[in-house]
C-alpha positions in Angstrom: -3.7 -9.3 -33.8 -3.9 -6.4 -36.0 -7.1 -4.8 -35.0 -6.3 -3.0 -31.5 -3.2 -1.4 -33.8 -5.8 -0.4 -36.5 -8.6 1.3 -33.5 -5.8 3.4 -32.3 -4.7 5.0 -35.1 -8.9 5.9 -36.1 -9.1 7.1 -32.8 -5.8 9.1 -33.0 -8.1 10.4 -36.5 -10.9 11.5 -34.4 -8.9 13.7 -31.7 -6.9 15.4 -34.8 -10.3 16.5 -36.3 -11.3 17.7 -32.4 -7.9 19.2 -32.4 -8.2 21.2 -35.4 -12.2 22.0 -34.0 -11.4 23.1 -31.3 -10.5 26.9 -32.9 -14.2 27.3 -32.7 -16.1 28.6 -29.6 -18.4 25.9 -29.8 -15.9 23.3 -29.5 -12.9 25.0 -27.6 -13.8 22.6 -24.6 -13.6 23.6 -20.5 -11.4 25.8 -18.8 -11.1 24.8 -15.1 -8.8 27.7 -14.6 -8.0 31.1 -16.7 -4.3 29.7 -17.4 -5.1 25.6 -18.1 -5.6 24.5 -21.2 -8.4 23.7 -22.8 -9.8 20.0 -23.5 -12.8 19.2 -25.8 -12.2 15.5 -25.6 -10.8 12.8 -23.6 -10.3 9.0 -25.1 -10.0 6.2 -22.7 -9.7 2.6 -24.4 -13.1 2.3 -26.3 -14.8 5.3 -24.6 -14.7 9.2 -26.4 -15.6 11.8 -24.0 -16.8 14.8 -26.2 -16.6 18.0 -24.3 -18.4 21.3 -26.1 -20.8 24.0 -25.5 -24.7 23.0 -25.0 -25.9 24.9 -28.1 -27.5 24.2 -31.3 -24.3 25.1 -33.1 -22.3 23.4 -31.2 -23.8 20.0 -31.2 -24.4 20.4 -35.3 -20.4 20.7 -35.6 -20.4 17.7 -33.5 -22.8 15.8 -35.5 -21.1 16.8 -39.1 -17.7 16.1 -37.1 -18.5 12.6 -36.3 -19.9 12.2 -39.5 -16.6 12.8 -40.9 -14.9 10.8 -39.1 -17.2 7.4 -39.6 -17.4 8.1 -43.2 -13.3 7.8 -43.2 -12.9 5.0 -40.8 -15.6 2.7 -41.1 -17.1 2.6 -38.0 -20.8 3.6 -36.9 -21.8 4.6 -33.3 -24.2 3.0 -31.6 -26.5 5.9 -30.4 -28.5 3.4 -28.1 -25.2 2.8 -26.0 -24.5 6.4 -25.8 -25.4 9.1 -23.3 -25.3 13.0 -22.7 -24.8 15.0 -19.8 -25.6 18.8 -19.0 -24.3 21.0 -16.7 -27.1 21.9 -14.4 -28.1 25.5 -15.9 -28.9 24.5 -19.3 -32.2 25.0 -19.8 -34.5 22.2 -21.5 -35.2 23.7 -24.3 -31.7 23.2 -25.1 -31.3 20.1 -23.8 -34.2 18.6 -26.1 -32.4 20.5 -29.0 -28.8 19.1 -28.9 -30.2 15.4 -28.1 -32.6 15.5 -31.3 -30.1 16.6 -33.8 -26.9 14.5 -31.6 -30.3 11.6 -31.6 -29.0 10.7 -28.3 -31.9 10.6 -25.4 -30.2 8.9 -22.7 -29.3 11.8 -20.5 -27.9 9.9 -17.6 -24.3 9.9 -15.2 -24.2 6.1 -14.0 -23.1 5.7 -10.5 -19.6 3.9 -11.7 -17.6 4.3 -14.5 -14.9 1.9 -15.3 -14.8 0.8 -12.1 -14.6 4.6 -10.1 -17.5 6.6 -8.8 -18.8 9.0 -10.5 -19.9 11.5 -8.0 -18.3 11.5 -4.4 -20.9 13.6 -2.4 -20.7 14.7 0.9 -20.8 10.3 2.2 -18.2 9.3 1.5 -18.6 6.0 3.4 -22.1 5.6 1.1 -20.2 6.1 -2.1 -17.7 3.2 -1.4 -19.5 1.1 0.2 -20.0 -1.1 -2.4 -16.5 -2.1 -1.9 -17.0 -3.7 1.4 -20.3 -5.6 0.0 -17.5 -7.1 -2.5 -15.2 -8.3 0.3 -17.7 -9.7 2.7 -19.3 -11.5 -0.7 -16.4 -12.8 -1.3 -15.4 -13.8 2.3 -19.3 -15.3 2.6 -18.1 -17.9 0.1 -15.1 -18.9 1.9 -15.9 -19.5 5.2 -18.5 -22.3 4.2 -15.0 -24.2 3.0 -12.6 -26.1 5.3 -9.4 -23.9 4.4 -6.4 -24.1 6.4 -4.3 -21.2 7.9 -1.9 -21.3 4.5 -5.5 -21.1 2.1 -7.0 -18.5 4.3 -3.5 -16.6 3.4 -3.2 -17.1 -0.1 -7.5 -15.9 -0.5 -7.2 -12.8 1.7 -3.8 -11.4 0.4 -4.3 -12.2 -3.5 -8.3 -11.5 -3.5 -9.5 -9.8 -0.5 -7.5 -6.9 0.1 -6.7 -6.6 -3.8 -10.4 -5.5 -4.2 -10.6 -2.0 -2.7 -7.0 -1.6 -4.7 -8.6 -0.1 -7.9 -10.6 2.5 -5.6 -7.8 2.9 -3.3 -5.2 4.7 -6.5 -7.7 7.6 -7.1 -9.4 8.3 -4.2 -8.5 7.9 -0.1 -11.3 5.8 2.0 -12.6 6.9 5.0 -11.6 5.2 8.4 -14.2 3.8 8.9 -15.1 1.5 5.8 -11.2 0.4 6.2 -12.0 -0.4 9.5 -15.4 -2.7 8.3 -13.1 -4.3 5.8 -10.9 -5.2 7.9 -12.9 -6.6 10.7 -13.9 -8.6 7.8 -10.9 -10.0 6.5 -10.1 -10.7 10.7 -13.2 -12.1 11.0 -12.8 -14.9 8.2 -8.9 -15.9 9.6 -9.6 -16.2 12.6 -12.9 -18.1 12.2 -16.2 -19.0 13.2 -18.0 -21.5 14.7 -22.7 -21.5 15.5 -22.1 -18.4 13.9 -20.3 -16.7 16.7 -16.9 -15.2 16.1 -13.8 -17.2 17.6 -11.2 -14.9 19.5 -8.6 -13.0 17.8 -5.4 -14.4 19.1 -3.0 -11.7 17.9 -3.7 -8.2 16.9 -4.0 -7.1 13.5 -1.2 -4.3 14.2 1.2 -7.3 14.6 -0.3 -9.1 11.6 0.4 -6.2 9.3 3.6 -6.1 9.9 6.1 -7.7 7.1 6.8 -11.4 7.9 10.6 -9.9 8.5 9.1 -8.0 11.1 7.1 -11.2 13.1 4.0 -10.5 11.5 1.8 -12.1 8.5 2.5 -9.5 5.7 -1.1 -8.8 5.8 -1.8 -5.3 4.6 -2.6 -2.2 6.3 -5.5 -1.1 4.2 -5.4 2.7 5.1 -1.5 2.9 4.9 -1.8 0.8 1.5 -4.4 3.6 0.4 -1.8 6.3 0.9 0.9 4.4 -0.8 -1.1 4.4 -3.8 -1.9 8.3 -3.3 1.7 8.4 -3.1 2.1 7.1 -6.9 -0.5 9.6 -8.3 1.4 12.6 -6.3 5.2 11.3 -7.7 3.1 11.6 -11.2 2.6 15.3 -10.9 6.0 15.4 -9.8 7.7 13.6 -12.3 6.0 14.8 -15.4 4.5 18.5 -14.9 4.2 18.1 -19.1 1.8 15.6 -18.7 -2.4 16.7 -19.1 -3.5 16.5 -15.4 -0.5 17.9 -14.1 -1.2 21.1 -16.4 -4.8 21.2 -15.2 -3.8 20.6 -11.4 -1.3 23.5 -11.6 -3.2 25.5 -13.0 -6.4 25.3 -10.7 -4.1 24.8 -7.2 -1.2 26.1 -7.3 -0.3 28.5 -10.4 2.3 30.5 -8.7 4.4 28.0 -6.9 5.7 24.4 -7.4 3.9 21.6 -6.2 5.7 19.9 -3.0 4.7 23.8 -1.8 1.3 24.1 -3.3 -1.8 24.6 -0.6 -4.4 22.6 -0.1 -6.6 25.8 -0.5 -10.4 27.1 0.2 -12.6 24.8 -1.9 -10.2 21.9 -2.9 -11.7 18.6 -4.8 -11.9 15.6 -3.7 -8.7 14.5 -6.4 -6.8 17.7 -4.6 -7.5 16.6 -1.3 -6.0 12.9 -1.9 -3.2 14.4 -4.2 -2.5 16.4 -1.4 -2.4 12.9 1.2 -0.1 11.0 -0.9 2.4 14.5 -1.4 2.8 14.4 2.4 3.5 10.5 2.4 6.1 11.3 -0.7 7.8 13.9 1.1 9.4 11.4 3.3 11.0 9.5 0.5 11.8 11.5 -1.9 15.6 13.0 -2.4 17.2 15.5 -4.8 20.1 14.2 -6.1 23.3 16.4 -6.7 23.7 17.8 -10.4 25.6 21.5 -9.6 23.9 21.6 -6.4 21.8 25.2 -7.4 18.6 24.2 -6.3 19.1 22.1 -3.2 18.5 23.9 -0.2 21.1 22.3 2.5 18.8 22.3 5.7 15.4 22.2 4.2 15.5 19.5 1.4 16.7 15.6 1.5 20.0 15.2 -0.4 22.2 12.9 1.6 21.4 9.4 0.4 21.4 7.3 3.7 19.0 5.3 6.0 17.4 7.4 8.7 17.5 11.5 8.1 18.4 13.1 4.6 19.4 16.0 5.7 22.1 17.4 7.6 21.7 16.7 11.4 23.1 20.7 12.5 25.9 23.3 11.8 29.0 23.6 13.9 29.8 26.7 11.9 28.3 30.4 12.8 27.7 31.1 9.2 26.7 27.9 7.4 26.7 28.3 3.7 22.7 27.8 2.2 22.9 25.8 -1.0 24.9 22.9 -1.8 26.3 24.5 -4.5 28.3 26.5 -2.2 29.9 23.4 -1.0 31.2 22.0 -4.5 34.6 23.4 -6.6 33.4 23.8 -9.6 36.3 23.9 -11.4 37.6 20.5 -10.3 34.2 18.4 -10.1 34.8 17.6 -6.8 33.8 18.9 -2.7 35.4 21.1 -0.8 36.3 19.0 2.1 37.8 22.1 4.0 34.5 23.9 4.2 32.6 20.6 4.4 34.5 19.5 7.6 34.1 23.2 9.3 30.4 23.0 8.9 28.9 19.5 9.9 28.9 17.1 12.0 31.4 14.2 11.6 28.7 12.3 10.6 27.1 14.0 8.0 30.8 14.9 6.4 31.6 11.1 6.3 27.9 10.7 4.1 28.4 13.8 1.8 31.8 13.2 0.7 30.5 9.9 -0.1 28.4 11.6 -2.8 29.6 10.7 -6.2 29.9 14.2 -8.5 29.2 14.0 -12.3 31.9 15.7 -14.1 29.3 17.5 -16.1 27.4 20.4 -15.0 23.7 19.0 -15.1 20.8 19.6 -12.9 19.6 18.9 -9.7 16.3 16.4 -10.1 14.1 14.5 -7.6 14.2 10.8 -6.9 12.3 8.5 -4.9 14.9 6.5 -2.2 13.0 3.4 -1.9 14.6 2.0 -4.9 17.6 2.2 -6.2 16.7 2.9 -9.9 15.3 6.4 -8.2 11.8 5.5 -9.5 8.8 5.0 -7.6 7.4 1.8 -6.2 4.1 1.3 -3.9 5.8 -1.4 -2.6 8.4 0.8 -1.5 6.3 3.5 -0.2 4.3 0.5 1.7 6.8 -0.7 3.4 8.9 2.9 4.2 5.4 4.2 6.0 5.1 1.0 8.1 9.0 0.5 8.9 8.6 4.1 10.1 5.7 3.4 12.2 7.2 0.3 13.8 10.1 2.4 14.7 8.3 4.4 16.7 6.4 1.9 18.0 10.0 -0.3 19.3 11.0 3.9 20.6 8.1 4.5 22.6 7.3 1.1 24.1 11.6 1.1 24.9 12.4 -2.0 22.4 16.4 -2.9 21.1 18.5 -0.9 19.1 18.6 -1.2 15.3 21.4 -4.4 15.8 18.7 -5.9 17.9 15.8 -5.4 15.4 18.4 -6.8 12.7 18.9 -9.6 14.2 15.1 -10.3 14.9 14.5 -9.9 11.3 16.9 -12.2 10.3 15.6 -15.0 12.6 11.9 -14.1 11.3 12.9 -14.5 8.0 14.6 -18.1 8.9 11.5 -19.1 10.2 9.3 -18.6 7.3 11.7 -20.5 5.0 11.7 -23.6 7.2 10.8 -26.5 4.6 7.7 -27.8 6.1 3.6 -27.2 5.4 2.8 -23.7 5.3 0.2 -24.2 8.0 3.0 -25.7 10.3 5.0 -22.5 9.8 1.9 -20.4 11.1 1.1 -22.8 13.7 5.0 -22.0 14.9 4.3 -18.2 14.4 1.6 -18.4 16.5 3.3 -20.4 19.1 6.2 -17.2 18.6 3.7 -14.5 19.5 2.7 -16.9 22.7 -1.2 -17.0 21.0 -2.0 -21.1 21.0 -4.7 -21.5 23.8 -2.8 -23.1 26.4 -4.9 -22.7 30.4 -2.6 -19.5 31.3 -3.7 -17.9 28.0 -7.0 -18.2 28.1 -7.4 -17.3 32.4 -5.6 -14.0 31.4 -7.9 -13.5 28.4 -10.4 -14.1 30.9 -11.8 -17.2 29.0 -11.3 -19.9 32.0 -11.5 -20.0 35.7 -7.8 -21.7 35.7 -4.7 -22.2 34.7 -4.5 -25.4 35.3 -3.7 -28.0 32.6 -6.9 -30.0 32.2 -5.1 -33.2 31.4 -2.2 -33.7 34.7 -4.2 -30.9 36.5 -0.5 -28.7 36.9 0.1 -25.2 35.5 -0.6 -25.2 32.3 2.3 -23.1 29.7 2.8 -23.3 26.1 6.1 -24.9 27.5 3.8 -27.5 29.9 1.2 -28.5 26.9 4.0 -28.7 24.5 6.9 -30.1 26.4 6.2 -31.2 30.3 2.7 -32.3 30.8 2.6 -36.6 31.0 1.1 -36.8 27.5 3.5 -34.6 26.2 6.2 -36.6 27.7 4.9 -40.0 26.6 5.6 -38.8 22.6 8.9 -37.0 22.8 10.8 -40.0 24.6 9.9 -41.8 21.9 11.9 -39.0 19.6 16.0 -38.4 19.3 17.3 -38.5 22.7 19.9 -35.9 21.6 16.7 -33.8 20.1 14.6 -33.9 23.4 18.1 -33.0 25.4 18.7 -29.7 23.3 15.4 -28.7 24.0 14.7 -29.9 27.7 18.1 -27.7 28.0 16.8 -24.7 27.2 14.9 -23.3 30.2 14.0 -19.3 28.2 10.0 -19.2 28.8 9.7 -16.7 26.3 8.7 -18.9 23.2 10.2 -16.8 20.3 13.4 -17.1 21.9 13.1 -20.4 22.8 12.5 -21.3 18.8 15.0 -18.9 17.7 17.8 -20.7 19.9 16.7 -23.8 18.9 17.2 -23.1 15.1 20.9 -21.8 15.8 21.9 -25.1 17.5 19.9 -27.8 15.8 20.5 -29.1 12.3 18.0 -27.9 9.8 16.3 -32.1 10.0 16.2 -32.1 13.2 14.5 -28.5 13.3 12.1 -29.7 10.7 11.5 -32.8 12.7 10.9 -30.6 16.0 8.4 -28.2 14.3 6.0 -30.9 13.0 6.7 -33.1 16.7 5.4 -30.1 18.2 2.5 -29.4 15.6 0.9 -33.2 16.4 1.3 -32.6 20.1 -1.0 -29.5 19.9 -3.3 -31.4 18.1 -3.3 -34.4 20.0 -3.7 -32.6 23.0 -6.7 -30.8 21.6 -8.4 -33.7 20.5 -7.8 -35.5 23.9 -9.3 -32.1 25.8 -12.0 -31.1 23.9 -13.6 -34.2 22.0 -12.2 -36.9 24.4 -9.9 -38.8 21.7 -6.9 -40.0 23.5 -4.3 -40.9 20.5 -1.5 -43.4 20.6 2.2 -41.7 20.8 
């Protein structure tokens, strides 16, 4: 349709006559700093926000303006839907003055506006708490439904945790409500029953974690929040023409650039979270090569590779500074002499792998998540939390990176197994050794025994799957050559167990293992806790 074409050019009407206004002190708009610019009106889809002095002058240019304006395109406002808003030294005299001739009387900030709050006070937690009301309304709702593992998924990954999202890219939430909404989100997977919680069988630090990484891709919400940060902050970055990034520079950091700008004395509550997502930024961003003048070697990421961006140390006594230094200009090409006398054999191999443009152009900033050089959340997302894992798998003394390679590979197998969604987390569960079997629940603390409480022997994910006489009675009713690969393997770690398994078996015969062992559990269950005893 025509008509959203035909409201953006009146509206582009209405900021030209503000524009040519605004050469009048009455209607020259805010300042926030001496060297910003100056705005006297902001448009945001069907919304004007008319900035001007509180005077009787002022608001008669206004009026007459307006007047102007809805003479040439047609349209009226509706003074009833309007509002006015005074900073707080105006006296009331004036106030009553510009509302009569403006005739707008509702002087009034709501609480939200499109969505955002208003006015962040000093609570931070009270301000956005409405966001956790939303979830748990939401998750009320649910949890009087019979959902399966795959619909409780589906609900809390596309509705859930997509509610704070809107929030989450202007402003960072505190700790705490994150916390609330994520016991919430935990507290509706993993169940209820009388209205007491049921245990949480894995920890939500292993459920965030990709599915590549043996997790359930659910999301961290406070490293999601400064992911998000992250996009406002590679904004300000990539376009220092645009309005806020004018404003910004001018109020924060007016004499330096931003990736160096302080967070200052009395910053705002936008500077503070600008300032969260720069630091998250700063660990992917890279300046590619143009001619090299502006990239300091040691201090700056320039080498495009995975792990550090930067040059690991000099072998030489006087390392040259700028990687300008390191290029011949007159050829386009390195200077693999001085390159080799100065680095490491490892960083020479990934410089002189930088491609040169023949042209002298400049040095600019890219974001190496992605190869376009443009930057994704989803990106950022996952860079924050593969760096956290890695850490994690260094401090707790895990595999090598062809170790973790490999385990993502088998992960990733798993979830694409052809079978029911909720058979695929019943088999992630049984990965992370977190189905209820006797030994699970005595170290949890949650039984007296480990005994199985059908043959009355020590009870294993291995034993209630595999060994104990009910178990028995189905599989030898199964492929002989099936049952023989498995009885075979004796690893009693279960994620090794299933990953061996999938190497050696057939992808039918896999399928038909996965959904054998799904009706065990559940026969077992039945048989142990409501006394059903079902035929193999």
């Amino acid at each position: 349709p025509i008509s959203p074409y035909l409201f953006l050019i009146a509206a582009e009407g209405l900021s030209c006559l503000l524009k040519s206004s605004s050469q009048s002190s009455s209607l020259e708009g805010i300042k926030v700093a001496p060297s910003a610019p100056s705005v006297n009106h902001l448009l945001f889809v069907d919304d004007s926000l008319l900035l001007f002095k509180s005077s009787v002058e002022g608001a008669t240019m206004v009026s007459n303006l307006l007047d102007v304006y809805c003479k040439a395109s047609g349209q009226r406002i509706n003074n009833d839907k309007s509002s006015i808003f005074f900073s707080k030294g105006c006296p009331q005299v004036v106030r009553d003055d510009v509302k009569l001739i403006l005739n707008v009387h509702n002087e009034s900030l709501s609480d939200r506006y499109l969505g955002m709050p208003t006015d962040v006070g000093q609570s931070k937690m009270g301000t956005f708490k409405y966001l956790r009301d939303r979830v748990w309304e939401k998750v009320r709702g649910w949890m009087e439904k019979l959902l399966s593992a795959a619909g409780k998924e589906v609900l809390i990954k596309s509705v859930a945790q997509a509610i704070p999202v809107y929030s989450m890219a202007c402003f960072r939430l505190p700790r705490g409500l994150c916390e609330n909404i994520t016991s919430i989100i935990r507290q509706f997977w993993w169940g209820s029953k009388q209205g007491r919680r049921k245990p949480a069988w894995v920890s939500w630090d292993v459920m965030t974690k990709p599915k590549y990484l043996g997790g359930m891709g659910f999301r961290d919400i406070e490293v999601f929040n400064l992911a998000l940060l992250a996009r406002q902050a590679w904004r300000l970055m990539d376009d220092p023409t645009s309005l806020s990034s004018k404003l910004l520079k001018a109020a924060y950091y007016p004499e330096s650039s931003f990736l160096d700008a302080e967070l200052g004395n009395h910053p705002s509550q936008i500077w503070r979270v600008v300032i969260d997502g720069r630091e998250v930024l700063k660990q992917g961003i890279i300046r590619r090569v143009g001619n090299g003048a502006s990239i300091d070697i040691w201090n700056t990421n320039w080498i495009p590779r995975t792990g550090p961006m930067r040059p690991i140390t000099s072998i030489s006594a006087n390392p040259p500074r700028l990687v300008s230094e390191l290029i011949d200009p007159t050829s386009a090409s390195w200077r693999e002499g001085l390159i080799r006398g100065t680095f490491l054999t490892f960083d020479v191999e990934s410089i002189l792998a930088i491609p040169l443009c023949t042209k002298s152009i400049e040095d600019f900033w890219a974001w190496s998540g992605e190869r376009s050089g443009k930057f994704t959340v989803r990106s950022a997302y996952r860079m924050v939390m593969n760096t956290k894992h890695h850490r994690e798998n260094w401090l707790d003394g895990a595999g090598g990176v062809s170790d973790i390679n490999t385990q993502n590979n088998e992960w990733t197998s798993l979830w694409h197994i052809k079978v029911p969604s909720k058979l695929k987390v019943f088999l992630w569960r049984l990965a992370q050794h977190s189905i209820p079997s006797m030994d699970v629940l005595h170290r949890r603390n949650m039984s007296t025994t480990q005994c199985c409480a059908l043959c009355g022997c020590y009870d294993s994910w291995k034993h209630a799957l595999l060994e104990c006489t009910m178990s028995r009675c189905i599989w030898s009713l199964s492929d002989p050559s099936l049952v023989e690969h498995m009885s075979q393997n004796a690893d009693m770690n279960a994620r090794n167990w299933i990953f061996a398994l999938h190497d050696v078996l057939s992808q039918e015969e896999f399928v038909i293992m996965v959904v054998t062992l799904w009706a065990v559990w559940k026969s077992r269950r039945k048989a142990i806790y409501e006394d059903i005893f079902e035929s193999p």
